[in-house]
C-alpha positions, 0 to 999 in steps of 0.5 A: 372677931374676924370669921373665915368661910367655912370649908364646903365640908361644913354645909350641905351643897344646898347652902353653897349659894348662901355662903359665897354671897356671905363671902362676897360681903366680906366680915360677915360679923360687919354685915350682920347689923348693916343688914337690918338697915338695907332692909328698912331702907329696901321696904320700910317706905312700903305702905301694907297694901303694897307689902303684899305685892306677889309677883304670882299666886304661887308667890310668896309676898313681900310681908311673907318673904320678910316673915320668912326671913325672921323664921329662918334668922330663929332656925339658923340662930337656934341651931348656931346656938346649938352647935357652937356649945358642942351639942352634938344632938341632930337637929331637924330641917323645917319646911319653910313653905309650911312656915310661910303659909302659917305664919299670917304674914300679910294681915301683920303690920310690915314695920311690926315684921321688920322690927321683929328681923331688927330685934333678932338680929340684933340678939344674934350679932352680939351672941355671934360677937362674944362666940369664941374661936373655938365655939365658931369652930364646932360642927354638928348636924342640922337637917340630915347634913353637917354643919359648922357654927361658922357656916350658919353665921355665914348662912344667916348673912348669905340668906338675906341677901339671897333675899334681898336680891330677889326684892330688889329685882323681882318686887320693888320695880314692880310695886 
């Protein structure tokens, strides 16, 4: 199934960016399994010493940014879930630096983490495959905002990618 953008009323402006990145990759449903295979290539050469490069203190790591990215695919995929069964319930924002500081990124294996976002994934595109046109169309209301079952599917793509611009630029030529 071919799923549109969704309309800036389906998201917080928080999200813009996220969506317009989904947008630009095109079938949002294509990019989700192709994501797993740009990240392996990205940092699955990385040995872990390296994986722990920060570009500063204050940084988070290549292991806690990928950590981060798990986090992130289990929040969006939960509120997805959610929202696309016409749970109308308000579901919670998350402090993802609290995330990122309690989740002992950097003394974890970067090929456990990377299989950990491949397996999520994976669960999500096939759950995102058998959604209805109806279920994509549901909004609800996540971290104070409303939100569509269609822009967390966009978001879940527009945030990796987010992402994986930052590695590319800000990481991997230094590491």
């Amino acid at each position: 199934m071919n799923i549109p953008p969704p309309s800036p009323e389906e998201y917080a402006p928080f999200y813009a960016d996220y969506i317009q990145r989904a947008t630009a990759r095109g079938d949002v449903t294509a990019a989700l399994p192709l994501q797993i295979d740009e990240l392996r290539l990205a940092l699955g050469p990385l040995p872990d010493s390296q994986a722990r490069y920060r570009i500063s203190p204050d940084d988070w790591s290549i292991k806690q940014i990928v950590s981060h990215l798990i986090d992130a695919e289990r929040v969006f995929s939960y509120r997805l879930l959610r929202i696309s069964r016409k749970d109308k319930t308000p579901l919670p924002g998350f402090e993802q630096e609290d995330f990122v500081r309690e989740s002992g990124a950097d003394e974890l294996p970067l090929a456990d983490l990377l299989g950990e976002f491949e397996h999520l994934r994976r669960a999500n595109a096939i759950a995102i495959k058998n959604l209805s046109a109806e279920s994509v169309s549901q909004v609800g209301t996540a971290g104070g905002a409303a939100v569509s079952a269609r822009a967390l599917i966009h978001m879940l793509v527009g945030h990796v990618e987010h992402h994986m611009e930052s590695l590319r630029g800000k990481y991997l030529p230094f590491v």
